[in-house]
N, C-alpha and C positions, 0 to 999 in steps of 0.2 A: 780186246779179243781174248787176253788171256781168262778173261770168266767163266770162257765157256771149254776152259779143256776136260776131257776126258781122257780114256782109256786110249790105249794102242791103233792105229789106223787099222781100217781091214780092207781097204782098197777105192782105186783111184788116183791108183802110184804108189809112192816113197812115203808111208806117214799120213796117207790123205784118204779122206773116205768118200763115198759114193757121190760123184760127179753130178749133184742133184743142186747146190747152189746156185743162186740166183744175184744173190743182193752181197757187194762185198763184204766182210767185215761181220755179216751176221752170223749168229747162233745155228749151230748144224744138227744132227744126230748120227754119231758116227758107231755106233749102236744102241737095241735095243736099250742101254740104260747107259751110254756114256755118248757127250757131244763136244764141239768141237767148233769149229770158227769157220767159215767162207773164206778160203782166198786162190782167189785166180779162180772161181768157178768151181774147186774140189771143197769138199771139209775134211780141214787140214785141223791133226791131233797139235794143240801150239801147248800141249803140256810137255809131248815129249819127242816131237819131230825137229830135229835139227833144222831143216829149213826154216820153220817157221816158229822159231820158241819163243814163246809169250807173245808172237802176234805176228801179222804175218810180213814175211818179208824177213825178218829179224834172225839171222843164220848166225848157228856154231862154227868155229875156225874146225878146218881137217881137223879129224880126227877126234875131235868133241863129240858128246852126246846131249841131247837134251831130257831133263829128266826135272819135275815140278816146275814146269816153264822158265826153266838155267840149264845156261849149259854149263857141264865140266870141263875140266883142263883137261890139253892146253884151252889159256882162252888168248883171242888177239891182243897184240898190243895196241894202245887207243893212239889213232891219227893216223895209224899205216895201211897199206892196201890190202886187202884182202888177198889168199891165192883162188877164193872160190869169187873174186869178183866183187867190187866195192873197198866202202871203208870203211878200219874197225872202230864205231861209235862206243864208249860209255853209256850204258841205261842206267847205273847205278852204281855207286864206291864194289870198285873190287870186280864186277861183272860186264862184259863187252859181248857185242854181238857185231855179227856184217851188214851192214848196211847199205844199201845200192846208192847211187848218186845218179843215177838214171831214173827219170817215169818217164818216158816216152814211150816204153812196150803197151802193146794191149795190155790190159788187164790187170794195169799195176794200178787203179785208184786207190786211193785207201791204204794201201803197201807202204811199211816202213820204210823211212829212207834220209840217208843223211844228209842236212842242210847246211853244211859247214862247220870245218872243223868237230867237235865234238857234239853239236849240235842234232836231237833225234827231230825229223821233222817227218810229214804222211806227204806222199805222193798225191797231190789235189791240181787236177787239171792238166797236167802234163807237167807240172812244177812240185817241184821237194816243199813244201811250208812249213817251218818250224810249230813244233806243238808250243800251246800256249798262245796265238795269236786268236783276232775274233771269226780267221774264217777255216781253223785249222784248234781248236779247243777241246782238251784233253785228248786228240786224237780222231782221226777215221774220218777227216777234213766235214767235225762238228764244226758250222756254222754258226756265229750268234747273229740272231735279229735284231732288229734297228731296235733303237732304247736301251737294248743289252751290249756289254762287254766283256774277255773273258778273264777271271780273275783266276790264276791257279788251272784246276781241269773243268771248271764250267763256268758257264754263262751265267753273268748277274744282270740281272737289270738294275739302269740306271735313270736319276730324273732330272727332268729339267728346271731346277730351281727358280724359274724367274718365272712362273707363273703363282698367283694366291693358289690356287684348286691343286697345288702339289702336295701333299701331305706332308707334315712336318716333320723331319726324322729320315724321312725316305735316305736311299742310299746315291751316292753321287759321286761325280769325280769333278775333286779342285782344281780349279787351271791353275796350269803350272805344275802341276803336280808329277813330281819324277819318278818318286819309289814306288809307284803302280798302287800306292793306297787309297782307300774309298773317303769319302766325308758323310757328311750329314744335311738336310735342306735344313735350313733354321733362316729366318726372315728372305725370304728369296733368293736367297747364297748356300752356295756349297761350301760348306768349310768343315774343318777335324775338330770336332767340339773336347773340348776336359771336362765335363761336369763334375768333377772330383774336386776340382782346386780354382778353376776360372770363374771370379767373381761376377762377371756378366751370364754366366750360363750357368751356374749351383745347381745342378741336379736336373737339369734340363735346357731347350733351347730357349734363350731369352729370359729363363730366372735370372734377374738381379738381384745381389745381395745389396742390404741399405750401406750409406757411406759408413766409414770408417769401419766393416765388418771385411772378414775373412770366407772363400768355401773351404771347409774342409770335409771331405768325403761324400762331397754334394749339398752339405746342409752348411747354412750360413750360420757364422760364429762370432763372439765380438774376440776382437784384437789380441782383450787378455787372456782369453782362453774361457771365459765363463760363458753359460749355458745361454739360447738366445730367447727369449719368453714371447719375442713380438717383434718386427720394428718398429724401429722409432720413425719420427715424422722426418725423415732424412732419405726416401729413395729417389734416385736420377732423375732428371728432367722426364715427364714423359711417362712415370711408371706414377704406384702408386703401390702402398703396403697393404699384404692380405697372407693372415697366416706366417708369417715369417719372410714372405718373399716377394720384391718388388716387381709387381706386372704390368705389363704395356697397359694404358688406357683404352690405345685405339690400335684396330685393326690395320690399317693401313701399310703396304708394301711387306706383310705379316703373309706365312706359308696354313697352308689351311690345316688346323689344328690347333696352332699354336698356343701357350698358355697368355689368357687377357683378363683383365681386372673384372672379372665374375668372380673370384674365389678359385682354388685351386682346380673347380670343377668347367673355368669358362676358357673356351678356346674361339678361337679366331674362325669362321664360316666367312669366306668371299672377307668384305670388309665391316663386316660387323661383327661383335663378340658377343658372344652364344652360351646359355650354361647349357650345356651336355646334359646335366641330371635332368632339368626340368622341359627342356624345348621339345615341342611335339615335330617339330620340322628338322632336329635338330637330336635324336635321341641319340647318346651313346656316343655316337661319330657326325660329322657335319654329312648334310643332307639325308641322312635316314628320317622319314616321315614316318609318324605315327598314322595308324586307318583311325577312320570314322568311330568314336566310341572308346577309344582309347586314351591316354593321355600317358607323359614319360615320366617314369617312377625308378629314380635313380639309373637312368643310362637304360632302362630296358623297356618294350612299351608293352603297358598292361590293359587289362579293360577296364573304363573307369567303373568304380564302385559306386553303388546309390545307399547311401549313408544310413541304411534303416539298421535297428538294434542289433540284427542278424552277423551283420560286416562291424560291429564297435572294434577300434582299435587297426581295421584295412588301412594301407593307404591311400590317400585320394589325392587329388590336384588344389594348390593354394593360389596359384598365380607364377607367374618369370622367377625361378629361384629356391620355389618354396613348396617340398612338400607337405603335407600333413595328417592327419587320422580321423578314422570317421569313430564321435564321438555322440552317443546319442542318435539325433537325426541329421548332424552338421557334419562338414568338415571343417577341424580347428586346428589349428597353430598349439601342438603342445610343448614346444619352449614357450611360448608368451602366455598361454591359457591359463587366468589363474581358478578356472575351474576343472581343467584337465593339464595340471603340471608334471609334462612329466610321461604320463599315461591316464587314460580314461579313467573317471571320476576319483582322481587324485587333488585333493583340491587345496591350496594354498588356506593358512590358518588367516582368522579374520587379521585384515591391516597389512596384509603381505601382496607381495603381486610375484608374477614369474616371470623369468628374465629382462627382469629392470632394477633400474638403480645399478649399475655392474653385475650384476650377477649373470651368471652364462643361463642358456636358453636349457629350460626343466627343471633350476632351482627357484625356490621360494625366495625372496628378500623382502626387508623392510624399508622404512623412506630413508634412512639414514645410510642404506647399505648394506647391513648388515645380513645374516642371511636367517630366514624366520625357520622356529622350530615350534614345536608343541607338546613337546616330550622331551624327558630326560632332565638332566641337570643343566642344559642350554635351552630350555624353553624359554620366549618369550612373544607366544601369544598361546591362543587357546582358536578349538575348533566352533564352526558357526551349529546351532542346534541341529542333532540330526546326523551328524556327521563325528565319526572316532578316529582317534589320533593312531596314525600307523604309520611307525619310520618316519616322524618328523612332517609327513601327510594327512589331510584329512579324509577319510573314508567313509562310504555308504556300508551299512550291514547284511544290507539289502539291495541285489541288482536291480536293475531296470528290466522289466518285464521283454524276455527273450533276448536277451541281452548276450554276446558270445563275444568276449575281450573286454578287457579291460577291468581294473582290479577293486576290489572291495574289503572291509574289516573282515575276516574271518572270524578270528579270536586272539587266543593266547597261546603261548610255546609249553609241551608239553614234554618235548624230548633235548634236555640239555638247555632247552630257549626261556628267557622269561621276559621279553618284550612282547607285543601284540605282533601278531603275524597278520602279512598280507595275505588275501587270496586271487582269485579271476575267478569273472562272472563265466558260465557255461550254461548257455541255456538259459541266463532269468536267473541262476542259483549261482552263488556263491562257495566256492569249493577251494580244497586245497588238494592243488597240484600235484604234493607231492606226499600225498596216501591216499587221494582218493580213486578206489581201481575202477571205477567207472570214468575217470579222467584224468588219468596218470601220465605225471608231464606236460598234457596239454588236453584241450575239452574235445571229449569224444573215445580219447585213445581209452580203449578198456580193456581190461586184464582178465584170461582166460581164469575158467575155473583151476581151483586149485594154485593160483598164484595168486603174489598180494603186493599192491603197490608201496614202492620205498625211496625215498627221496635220498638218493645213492650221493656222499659225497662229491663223489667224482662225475659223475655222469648225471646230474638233476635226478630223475626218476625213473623210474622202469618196475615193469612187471616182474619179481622173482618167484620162479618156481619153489613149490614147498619141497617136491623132489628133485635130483640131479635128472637130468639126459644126457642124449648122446646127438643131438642136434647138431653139433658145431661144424660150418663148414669146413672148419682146416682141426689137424690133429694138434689139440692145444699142449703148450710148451710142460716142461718140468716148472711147478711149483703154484700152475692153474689148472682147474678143470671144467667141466662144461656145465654152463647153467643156464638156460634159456636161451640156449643159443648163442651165447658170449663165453668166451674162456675169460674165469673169473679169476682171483687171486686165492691162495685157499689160506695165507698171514695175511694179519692186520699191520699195515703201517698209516692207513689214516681211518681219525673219529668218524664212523656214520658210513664209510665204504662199506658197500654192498661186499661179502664173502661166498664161499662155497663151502660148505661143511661136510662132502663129500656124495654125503646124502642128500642134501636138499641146501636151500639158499639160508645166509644168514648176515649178519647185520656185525661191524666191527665198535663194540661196547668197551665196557668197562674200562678200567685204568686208563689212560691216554688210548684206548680205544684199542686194547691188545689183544681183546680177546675176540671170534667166529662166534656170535651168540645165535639160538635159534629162536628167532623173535617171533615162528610159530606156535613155539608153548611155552615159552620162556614167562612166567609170569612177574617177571620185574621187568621184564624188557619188550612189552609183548606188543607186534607191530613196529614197533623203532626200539631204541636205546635209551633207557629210563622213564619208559610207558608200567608203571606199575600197578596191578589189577587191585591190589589189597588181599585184604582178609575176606574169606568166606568166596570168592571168586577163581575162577579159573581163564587160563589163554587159550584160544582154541583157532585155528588158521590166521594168528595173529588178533584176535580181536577178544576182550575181556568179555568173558561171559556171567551176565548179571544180570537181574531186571529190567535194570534202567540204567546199564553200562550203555555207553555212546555205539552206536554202530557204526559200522568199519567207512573208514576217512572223518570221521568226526571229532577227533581226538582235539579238545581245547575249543573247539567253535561256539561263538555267545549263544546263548541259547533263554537269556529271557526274553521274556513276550514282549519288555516294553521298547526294544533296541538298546539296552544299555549295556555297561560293559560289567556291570556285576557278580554275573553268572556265567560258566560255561558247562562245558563238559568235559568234564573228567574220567579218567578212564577207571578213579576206584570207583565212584559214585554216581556217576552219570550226572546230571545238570543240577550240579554245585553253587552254594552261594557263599564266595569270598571271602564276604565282611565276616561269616562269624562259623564257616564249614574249618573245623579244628584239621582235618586231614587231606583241607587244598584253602589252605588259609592265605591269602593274595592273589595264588596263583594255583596251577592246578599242581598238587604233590608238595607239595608244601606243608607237610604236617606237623603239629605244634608239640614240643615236648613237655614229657610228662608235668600234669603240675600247671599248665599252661593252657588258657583257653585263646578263640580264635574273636579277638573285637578290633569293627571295621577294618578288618584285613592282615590284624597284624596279630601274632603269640604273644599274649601278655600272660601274668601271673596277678592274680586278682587277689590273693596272700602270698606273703613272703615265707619261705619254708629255708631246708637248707638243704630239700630237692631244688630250687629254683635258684639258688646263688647267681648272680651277675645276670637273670634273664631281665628282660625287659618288665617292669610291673604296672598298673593300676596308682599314679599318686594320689592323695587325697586331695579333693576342690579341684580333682579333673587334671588330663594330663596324662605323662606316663613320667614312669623314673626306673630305677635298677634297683634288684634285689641285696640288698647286703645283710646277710645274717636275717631277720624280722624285720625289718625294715623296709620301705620301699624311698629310696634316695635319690636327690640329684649331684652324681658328680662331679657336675660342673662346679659346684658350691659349698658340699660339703666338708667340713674341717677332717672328719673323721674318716670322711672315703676321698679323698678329692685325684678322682680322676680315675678311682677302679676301688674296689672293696677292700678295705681298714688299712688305707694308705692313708697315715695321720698328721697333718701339717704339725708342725713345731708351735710350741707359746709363741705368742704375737704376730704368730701368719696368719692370713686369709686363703680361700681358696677360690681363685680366680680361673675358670675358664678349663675347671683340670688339672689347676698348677696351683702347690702354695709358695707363698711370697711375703714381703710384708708391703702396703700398699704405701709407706712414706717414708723417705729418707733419711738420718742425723751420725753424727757423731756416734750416737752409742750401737748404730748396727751396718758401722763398715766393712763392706763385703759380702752383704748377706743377701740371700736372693731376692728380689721384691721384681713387681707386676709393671711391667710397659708395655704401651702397643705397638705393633708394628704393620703397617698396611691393614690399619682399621682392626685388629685382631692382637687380644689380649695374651700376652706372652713373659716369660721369663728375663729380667737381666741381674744385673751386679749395681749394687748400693755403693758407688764412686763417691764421697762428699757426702751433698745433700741432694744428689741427683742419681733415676733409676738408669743404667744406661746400658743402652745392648752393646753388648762387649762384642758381637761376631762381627759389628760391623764398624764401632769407634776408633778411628785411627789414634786417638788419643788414651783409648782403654781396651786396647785391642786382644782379646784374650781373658786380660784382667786389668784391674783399677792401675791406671798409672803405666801402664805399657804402651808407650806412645812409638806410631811407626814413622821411618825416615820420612827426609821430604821427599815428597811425590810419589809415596808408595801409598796402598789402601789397602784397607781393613777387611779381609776376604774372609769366613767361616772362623773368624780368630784368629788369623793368623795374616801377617805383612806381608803382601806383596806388589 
C-alpha cells in the first residue's frame, strides 16, 4: 500500500480522501496529481496519516505523526497494548506501529493486523494471517496458485520433478527441507545442486567428472592441479567421455533437457537423446518443431538453403549432428572436405586429407599425422595444378562463376604483409575485403563517395570518410572525434587502426604505427600503411595515380593472364613482374639497391663494386654468392671471408659452414678450434687429444679440455650442472 502514498488528505475524514474506493488495498487519487491507497472504503494518504502509515490499518501510538510513511516519536513499545486499541507490532529495527488483533469488523480485509506476538499479518477472512505464508504473500492476503509457493514477498513457482517433461533446472522444493530453500529438477529429484565443486554435477545437472578428477569452479580437474585436455577412458558406469565431461548414454528416468551423450549440444527429450543443434523436432529446446522447408541450424530454425553458387558458404543440413556449407552446388562437411577444408574452395595440398589422421575438423594432415602445409619453412607437400598456395591452403584465383562466399588466391601483401593473401568470392570475382569499397568487410557493402575502404586493425573493415562529420549518435569523449559515424581515436596505439585526423579519416603508420597518417594523399602511404606510388605518380582519394597504377581495392592482386603467381599489381607500377621488376622484386615494394638488379625474384649484383659490399651477387657456373670487395664469394667456404667479408681463418684452418677450424686432431694443435657436427650441422669445438669435442655439452671437457663434471652432474651451455 505504501507505493501509492501521496500528498495530504483532502477529505473523507481524518487523512482520507474522497469515499470513491471500491477494491481494498488499491491505488486511489487523492488529488489531481497525488494518490493514495483504499482502506475501508476511503483513500487513505498511508504517506502521512497516522491511522494508516505505510498501509492500512498500521497506526502511530498518541501523539505520533506520520510523515514518509513513519511515524515519529514517541513510538510504542513492541508487545504492549496499545491505548488507541491493539498491539504494538515491530515492521522494522527501531520502528513500531498498532496493530489490531481483531478482523471481525466489516471492512477490515486486507487491513494490517497482528498475528502473534511481534508477528505482522493481513486480516484474510476474518482471520490475522501472517505475511509470508502462500495464502497471505507479501501482503493484502496475495494468494499463491497451485504449483506456486511463497518464497520471501512473492510467489514462485515450483515443479514436480518426477516426471521426464519437467525441465531440467526448473525450481523445486527438497523434502525435508526446513530452511524454506528452493533446489533444482536434475534426474527427476529435487535437490540443492554445487556445480562448483560436486563431482557428479561440474557445471551442471548430471555432468560427471571422470575418475580420479576433481570440480573446481564447475570445470573438472585432475587431482594434481594440471589442466584437463579430455578424459581419459575412465567415466562411471553409464556415462561416457565428451569434451571433458562424462554424459549419461541413456535417457531414461533423466528430466527433459538434460545433458546426454550427443556432445555438450545433446539433452534428454521424453526418453531419447536429442542434439539440440541439429533436430528439426527438437530445435534449441525439446519439442520445438521446425515448419515445412526449414531444417535446425544451430538451436535456431532456418529455411533450408538450395546450394546453388548464389548461397556458397550458407549453411545447410548434413544429417543428426552435422551441420554444414553449401559449397559449389552441394552441401559438405567442411572439417572433413579435403576440397573445401575449412571453407569453400580451400583445398588441402595433394597427399593430405582434412580432419583425419588426428587432426581436428578444418585442418589439413598427412598419413603419418602430421599436419600438411604448402608454404613456408614447414612445407611438405605442394598444391594440385591450377590451384595457389594461401596460408598453408590451396586456392582458386578465379571464382566459380556467381559465386558469393567462400575464399580464393587474391594475390600478395602490400601493406606491412609479404605472404600471399586470402580473398572471398563476391559475385564470380574475387576481391579483397578489406580495400575493396565496392565490398568492404563483406560482398555487397559499398562505400559512399568520398570515403574509402580500410581494413581497420580493430574493427576488419569499414568505410572512412576523407572528411570529419558530425554524424555521431552520442557526443564523443575527450581524446575521440567523429568519423563516419564512429567516435574514432584521434593517437595511435595500434599498427593499421583506423584514426581521425580531425579533418578527415586516417590510417595509424609509421614507427610501431604512431603516427594519424592521411592515406588520402599520402604518397608513401596511400590507401593503407606502406602503399607507395613511386616516382613520377601521385595519391589521390587514396589510390596511386598512374597509367597503369592498380585501381582502387586492387592493390597486390595476381594479375597475369596465365593464373600464375608471377605478376601482380603493384601500386608503383601497376601489373609487375617479380622475377626481374627491380622496384617490386619478389614481392610488391620491394626495391633492389643501387648496384643491384632484380633476377628470378631476388636483388643480386651481377659485378661486385664496393657500392655492393656483403649484397647478395651473381657466382660464376651459376648460383649466387656475397660481394666481398671484387669478388663475388661463398662464405660458407671461403678462407678469406668465412662467414662475412675479410674474416680470415688462421694457417692451417678450413672454413667450414661459416666457421674456421682445423678439420683433424694431434698433439701439435691442442686446444685449437676444429669442425664437428652436431645434429647433422657443421659446428665449432675444442681439440681435446686427438679428438674434436663439443666442450658445451662433454661432461668430460665441459667448458674446456679436461674439465670433467661431478658424478651425475651434465654438461649444460659449458658449464656443470
Amino acid at each position: 500500500g505504501g507505493a501509492h502514498g501521496g500528498g495530504s488528505g483532502t477529505g473523507g475524514g481524518a487523512g482520507g480522501g474522497p469515499a470513491t474506493c471500491t477494491t481494498e488495498n488499491a491505488g486511489c487519487k487523492l488529488t489531481a496529481t497525488t494518490f493514495g491507497t483504499c482502506c475501508g472504503g476511503l483513500c487513505r494518504d498511508t504517506q502521512n496519516d497516522p491511522a494508516h502509515c505505510s498501509g492500512c490499518g498500521a497506526a502511530c501510538t498518541a501523539g505520533a505523526t506520520c510523515s514518509g510513511y513513519k511515524c515519529s516519536s514517541p513510538q510504542c513499545t513492541a508487545g504492549t497494548p496499545c491505548a488507541s486499541g491493539g498491539v504494538c507490532t515491530p515492521l522494522s529495527p527501531g520502528y513500531n506501529v498498532c496493530l489490531t488483533t481483531s478482523c471481525t469488523a466489516a471492512g477490515s480485509q486486507g487491513k494490517a493486523c497482528n498475528a502473534g506476538g511481534s508477528t505482522r499479518g493481513s486480516c484474510c477472512g476474518g482471520t490475522c494471517v501472517p505475511m509470508g505464508t502462500d495464502t497471505n504473500c507479501g501482503g493484502y492476503c496475495n494468494s499463491c496458485g497451485a504449483g506456486s509457493v511463497c518464497y520471501g514477498t512473492s510467489c514462485q513457482a515450483v515443479a514436480n520433478c518426477g516426471t521426464a517433461t519437467t525441465p531440467v533446472s526448473s525450481m523445486c522444493l527438497p523434502t525435508g527441507q526446513v530452511d524454506g530453500g528452493f533446489g533444482t529438477c536434475c534426474g527427476q529429484s529435487c535437490t540443492k545442486l554445487n556445480t562448483l565443486t560436486d563431482v557428479n554435477n561440474c557445471g551442471g545437472c548430471n555432468l560427471k567428472c571422470p575418475t580420479d578428477m576433481r570440480c573446481v569452479g564447475g570445470n573438472c580437474s585432475p587431482t594434481d592441479g594440471g589442466y584437463n585436455y579430455g578424459c581419459p577412458l575412465s567415466c562411471p558406469s553409464g556415462s561416457s567421455c565428451s569434451q571433458g565431461k562424462c554424459l549419461q548414454d541413456a535417457c531414461v528416468g533423466r528430466s527433459q533437457g538434460e545433458k546426454c551423450n550427443q556432445g555438450l549440444n545433446g539433452a534428454c527429450c521424453g526418453a531419447s537423446c536429442q542434439d539440440l543443434y541439429t533436430s528439426t523436432t527438437n530445435c534449441g529446446t525439446c519439442g520445438k518443431t521446425c515448419s515445412a522447408g526449414q531444417f535446425c541450424d544451430y538451436g535456431v530454425c532456418k529455411p533450408t538453403p538450395t546450394c546453388a553458387p548464389g548461397n556458397t558458404s550458407a549453411d545447410c543440413p548434413l544429417g543428426p549432428g552435422k551441420i554444414g556449407h553449401c559449397c559449389g552446388n552441394a552441401c559438405v562437411d567442411t572439417t572433413a572436405s579435403s576440397d573445401h577444408c575449412s571453407a569453400c574452395n580451400a583445398a588441402c595440398p595433394v597427399g593430405a586429407s582434412c580432419g583425419q589422421n588426428g587432426a581436428q575438423g578444418g585442418n589439413c594432415s598427412l598419413a603419418d599425422a602430421g599436419l600438411a602445409s604448402c608454404s613456408g619453412s614447414f612445407a611438405n607437400s605442394a598444391c594440385a595444378p591450377g590451384l595457389t598456395c594461401t596460408g598453408g591452403k590451396c586456392m582458386p584465383q578465379q571464382c566459380p562463376p556467381g559465386a558469393t562466399g567462400g575464399v580464393c588466391a587474391f594475390g600478395v601483401g602490400v601493406s606491412g604483409q609479404t605472404g600471399p593473401k586470402a580473398g572471398t568470392c563476391c559475385n564470380g570475382a574475387c576481391v579483397d575485403p578489406t580495400q575493396d569499397n565496392k565490398n568492404c568487410g563483406s560482398c555487397g557493402r559499398t562505400c559512399a563517395a568520398g570515403t574509402l575502404c580500410i581494413g581497420d586493425f580493430l574493427s576488419s573493415a569499414r568505410c572512412v570518410p576523407k572528411v570529419s562529420g558530425t554524424d555521431c549518435p552520442v557526443s564523443c569523449m575527450s581524446g575521440t572525434s567523429c568519423l563516419g559515424g564512429i567516435c574514432t581515436p584521434t593517437s595511435c596505439n595500434f599498427p593499421g587502426a583506423v584514426c581521425s585526423l580531425g579533418t578527415g579519416g586516417g590510417v595509424c603508420c609509421g614507427s610501431f604505427g604512431s603516427q594519424c597518417t592521411n592515406v588520402f594523399s599520402d604518397i608513401n602511404n596511400c590507401g593503407g600503411c606502406n602503399i607507395a606510388c613511386g616516382a613520377g605518380t601521385s595519391c589521390v582519394d587514396g589510390v596511386c595515380q598512374t597509367a597503369t597504377a592498380c585501381a582502387q581495392g586492387q592493390n597486390g592482386r595476381y594479375c597475369s593472364t596465365d593464373g600464375g603467381t608471377g605478376q601482380a599489381c603493384c601500386p608503383a607500377k601497376g601489373c609487375s613482374d617479380f622475377a626481374t621488376d627491380p622496384q617490386n622484386c619478389g614481392r610488391c615494394g620491394n626495391v633492389c639497391a643501387t648496384g643491384l638488379t632484380c633476377s628470378a625474384g631476388s636483388c643480386i649484383a651481377l659485378t661486385c663494386t664496393a657500392a655492393t659490399e656483403k649484397q647478395t651477387c651473381a657466382a660464376s657456373g651459376g648460383g649466387t654468392g656475397t660481394c666481398c670487395a671484387s669478388s663475388c664469394t661463398q662464405l660458407k667456404t671461403d678462407v678469406n671471408n668465412c662467414g662475412t667479408c675479410n674474416r680470415k681463418c688462421a694457417a692451417g684452418e678450413t672454413c667450414s659452414n661459416g666457421t674456421c677450424g682445423v678439420d683433424t686432431c694431434d698433439a701439435s694443435n691442442a686446444g685449437a678450434i676444429c669442425h664437428t657436427t652436431v645434429s647433422g650441422s657443421i659446428t665449432t669445438g675444442l681439440c681435446c687429444g686427438t679428438g674434436c669435442v663439443n666442450t658445451r655439452s662433454d661432461p668430460l671437457n665441459c667448458g674446456n679440455c679436461n674439465r670433467v663434471c661431478p658424478s651425475g652432474a651434465s654438461c649444460v651451455n659449458g658449464s656443470c650442472q
